[in-house]
N, C-alpha and C positions, 0 to 999 in steps of 0.2 A: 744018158738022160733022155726019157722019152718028150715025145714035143707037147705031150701035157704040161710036163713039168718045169717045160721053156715058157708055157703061157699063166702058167699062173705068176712065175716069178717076174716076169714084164709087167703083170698089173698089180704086184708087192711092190713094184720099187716107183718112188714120188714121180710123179708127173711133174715135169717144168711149165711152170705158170706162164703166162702169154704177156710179155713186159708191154704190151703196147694198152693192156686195160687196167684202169687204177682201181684201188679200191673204193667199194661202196662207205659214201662219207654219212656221216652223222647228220639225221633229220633235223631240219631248221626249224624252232618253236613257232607255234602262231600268235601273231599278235593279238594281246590284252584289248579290250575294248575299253573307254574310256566313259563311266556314268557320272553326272555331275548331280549329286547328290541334292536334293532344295529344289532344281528346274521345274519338276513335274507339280510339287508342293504351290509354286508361284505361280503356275498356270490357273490349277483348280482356284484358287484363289484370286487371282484377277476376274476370272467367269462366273467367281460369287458375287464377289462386289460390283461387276458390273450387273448383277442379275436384279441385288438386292438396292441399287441404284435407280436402278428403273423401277420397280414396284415402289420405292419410296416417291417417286416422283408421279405416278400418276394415282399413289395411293397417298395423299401428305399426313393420313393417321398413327401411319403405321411408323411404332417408334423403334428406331434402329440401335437404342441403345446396350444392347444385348449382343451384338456383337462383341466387342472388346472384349466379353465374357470367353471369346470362341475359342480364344490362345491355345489351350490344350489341344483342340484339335487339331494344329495347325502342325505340336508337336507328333501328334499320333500318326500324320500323315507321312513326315518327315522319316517316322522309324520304320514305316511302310516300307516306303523306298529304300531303306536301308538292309532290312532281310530280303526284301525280294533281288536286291543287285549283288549283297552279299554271299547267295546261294550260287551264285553263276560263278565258276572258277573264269571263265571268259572275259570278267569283266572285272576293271579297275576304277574302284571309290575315288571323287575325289568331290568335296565338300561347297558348297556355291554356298560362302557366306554374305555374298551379298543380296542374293537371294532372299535364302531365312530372314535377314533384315528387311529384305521390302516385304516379306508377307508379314511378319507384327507390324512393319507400318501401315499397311494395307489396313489389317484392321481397326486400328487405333482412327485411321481417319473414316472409315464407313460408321464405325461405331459413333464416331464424335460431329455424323452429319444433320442426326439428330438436335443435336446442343449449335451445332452453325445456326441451323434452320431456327431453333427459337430465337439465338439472338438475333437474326434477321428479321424476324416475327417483332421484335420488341425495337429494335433500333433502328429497322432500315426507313424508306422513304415511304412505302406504304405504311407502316407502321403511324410513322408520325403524320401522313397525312389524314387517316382514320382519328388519331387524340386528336388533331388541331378542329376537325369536323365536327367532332360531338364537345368538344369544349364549346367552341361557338355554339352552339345548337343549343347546348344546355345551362350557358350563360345565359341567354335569350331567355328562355322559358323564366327561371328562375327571377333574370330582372321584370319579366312581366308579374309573374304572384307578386313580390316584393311592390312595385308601382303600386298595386290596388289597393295596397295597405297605403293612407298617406301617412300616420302615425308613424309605421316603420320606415316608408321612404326618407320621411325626413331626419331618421337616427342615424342612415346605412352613409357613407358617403364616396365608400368602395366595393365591388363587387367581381371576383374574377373565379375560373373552374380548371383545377386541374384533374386531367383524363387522364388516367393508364390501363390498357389493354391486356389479358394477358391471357386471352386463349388466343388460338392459331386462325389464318383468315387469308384468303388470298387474295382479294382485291379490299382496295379502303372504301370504296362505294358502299360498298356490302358489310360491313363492320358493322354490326351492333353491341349492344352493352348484356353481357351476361354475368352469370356469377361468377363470383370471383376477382370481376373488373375494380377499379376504384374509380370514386367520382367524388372527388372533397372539393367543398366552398368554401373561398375566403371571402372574409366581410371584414372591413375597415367602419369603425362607428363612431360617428362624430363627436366632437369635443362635448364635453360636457353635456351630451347626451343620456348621461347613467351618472345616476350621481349615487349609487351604491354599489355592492358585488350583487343582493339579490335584486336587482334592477335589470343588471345589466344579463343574469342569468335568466329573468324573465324573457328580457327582448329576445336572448339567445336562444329560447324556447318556440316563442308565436313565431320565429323562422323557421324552425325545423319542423312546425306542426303546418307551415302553410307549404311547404314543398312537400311534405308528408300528403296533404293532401292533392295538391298538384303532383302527384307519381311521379317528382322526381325521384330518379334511383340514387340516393345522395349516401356514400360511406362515410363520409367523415366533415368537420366543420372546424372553421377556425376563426373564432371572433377577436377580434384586438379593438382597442381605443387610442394605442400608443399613438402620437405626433411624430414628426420629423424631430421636434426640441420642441420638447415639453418645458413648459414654463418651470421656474422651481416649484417646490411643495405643492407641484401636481400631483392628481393620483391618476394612473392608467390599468385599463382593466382586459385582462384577455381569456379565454378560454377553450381550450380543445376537445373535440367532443369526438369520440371513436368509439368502434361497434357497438355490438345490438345494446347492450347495456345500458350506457351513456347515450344510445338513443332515445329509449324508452324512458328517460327520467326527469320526475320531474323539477320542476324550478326552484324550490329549495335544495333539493339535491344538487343540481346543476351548480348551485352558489357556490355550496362551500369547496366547489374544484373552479370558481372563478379563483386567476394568483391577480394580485393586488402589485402594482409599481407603484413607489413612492420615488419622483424625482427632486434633484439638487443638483445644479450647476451643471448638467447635462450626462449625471450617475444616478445608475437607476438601483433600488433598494427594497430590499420586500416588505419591509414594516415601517410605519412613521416613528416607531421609537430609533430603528436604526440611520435614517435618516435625520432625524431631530439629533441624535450623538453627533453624528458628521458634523452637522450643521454647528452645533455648538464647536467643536475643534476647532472646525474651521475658524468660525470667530474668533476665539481665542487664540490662535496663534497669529491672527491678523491683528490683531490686538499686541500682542506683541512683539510684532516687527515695527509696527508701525511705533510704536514707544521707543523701541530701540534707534528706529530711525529719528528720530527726534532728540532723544538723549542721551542716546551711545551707550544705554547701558540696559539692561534686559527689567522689564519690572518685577515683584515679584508676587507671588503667587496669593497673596491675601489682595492687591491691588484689584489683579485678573478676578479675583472670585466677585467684587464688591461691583465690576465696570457690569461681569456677565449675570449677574444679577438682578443689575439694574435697566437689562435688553429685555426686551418680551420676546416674545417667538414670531409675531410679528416685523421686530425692528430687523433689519437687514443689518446695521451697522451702526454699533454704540457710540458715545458721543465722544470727542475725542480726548485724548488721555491730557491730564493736569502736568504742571510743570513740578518736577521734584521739590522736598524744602527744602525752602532756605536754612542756615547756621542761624538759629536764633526766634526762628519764626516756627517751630512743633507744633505750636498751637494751635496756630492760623490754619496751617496746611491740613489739620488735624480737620478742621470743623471743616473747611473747603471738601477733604474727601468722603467727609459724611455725610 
């Protein structure tokens, strides 16, 4: 065998591997990255509403109600972030629900600072410090026309104004009355001052025609004659008078929306027919208690007819009831009750 053939067959036969080197191990994966789905959503969103915060604030026209509207976008944003982290095999979803929950509340309260602000506008301390100003202001005026009339001075024998505001104002100094505002007058008229419904819709008239003329900005009116306790079989007279309509009309018109009170025994009744029914039960069944009290036994109903008959509508209180008859004596009693 030549020595070629010794060297090929040395590099046919396996080579013994080197025990002191191990084998090459298996590549360790790389770690996932961790997106929290919502985060970025909550940011853009905080730096809205603080944007849209401050232009409400030194803009106070600008009405933020339109937010709440934005929700969808808020969704839009969310799926953003959702294909862009998606795409990344590097990276692992994982859901910030509490996130997504602060940005609808986020908007729910920018949207609703709109609606805070008016009711601050309508309740808070400026607010009420602007009505309690121009109340006074515009009772004043009002009691001065009303004085120069003595006629009407002497009918009025209350006078008071209530104010409500209801555009937007930032100091109460500076409030004044525009459209839209209300300014109603109450008037309290003295007793027996109006001895009709068109009397008292006259009077209700030469007020509104003299503040009319005195530019008060007056929306609405409210006259009464009612008392604290009206005697019985008084009558009380009131009338409400609201926009342009019923402003512009006049004193016949105005009458027949005078409502008419008829009082009794301190219940109040819209017709003297309905009152005059009371009044009669009433009697009538004083009538017979008081019989009952007296003779233990109820009267009956031809007695009652004959007693209420013989009351006028004047008498308060018929004369009082007869002693039953005696056994033997029809006759007597007969002509006693006729």
């Amino acid at each position: 065998m030549s020595e070629y053939d010794d060297k090929l067959n040395q590099e046919a036969a396996p080579q013994p591997q080197d025990p002191q080197t191990p084998p090459d191990p298996d590549p360790v994966p790389r770690p996932r990255k961790v997106r929290r789905v919502g985060t970025f959503t909550f940011g853009l969103v905080l730096v809205a509403a603080g944007v849209l915060l401050i232009l409400r604030s030194v803009m106070p026209q600008l009405d933020l109600s339109f937010v709440a509207s934005l929700a969808p976008v808020v969704l839009i944003a969310l799926g953003i972030e959702v294909l862009i982290y998606a795409a990344r095999p590097d990276v692992k979803l994982k859901y910030d629900g509490v996130s997504m929950f602060v940005c609808f509340l986020m908007l729910v309260l920018v949207g609703s600072a709109a609606a805070l602000n008016e009711l601050w506008n309508d309740y808070g301390p400026a607010a009420n410090m602007a009505e309690n100003r121009m109340e006074r202001y515009y009772e004043q005026q009002v009691s001065d026309l009303l004085a120069a009339r003595e006629d009407l001075r002497q009918k009025i024998s209350n006078l008071s104004v209530w104010v409500d505001l209801s555009h937007p104002y930032s100091e109460a100094v500076n409030a004044g009355f525009q459209n839209g505002d209300t300014l109603h007058v109450n008037l309290t008229v003295r007793d027996n001052a109006c001895q009709s419904a068109g009397e008292f819709a006259a009077m209700a008239r030469q007020v509104m025609d003299l503040c009319g003329q005195g530019a008060v900005p007056v929306t609405g009116y409210s006259f009464t004659s009612q008392e604290n306790n009206p005697p019985d079989e008084s009558v009380t007279y009131s009338l409400e008078v609201e926009g342009a309509w019923q402003m512009q009309a006049t004193a016949e018109t105005l009458a027949q929306d005078v409502y008419e009170s008829y009082w009794y025994q301190g219940e109040r009744y819209s017709s003297y027919d309905s009152m005059r029914d009371y009044r009669s039960t009433m009697i009538r069944e004083n009538l017979a208690e008081e019989y009952y009290g007296t003779f233990g036994e109820y009267p009956g109903e031809e007695w009652l007819d004959e007693q209420m008959a013989a009351a006028t509508a004047e008498t308060a209180a018929p004369a009082a009831p007869e002693a039953p008859a005696a056994p033997g004596a029809a006759a007597e009693n007969s002509d006693l009750a006729a």
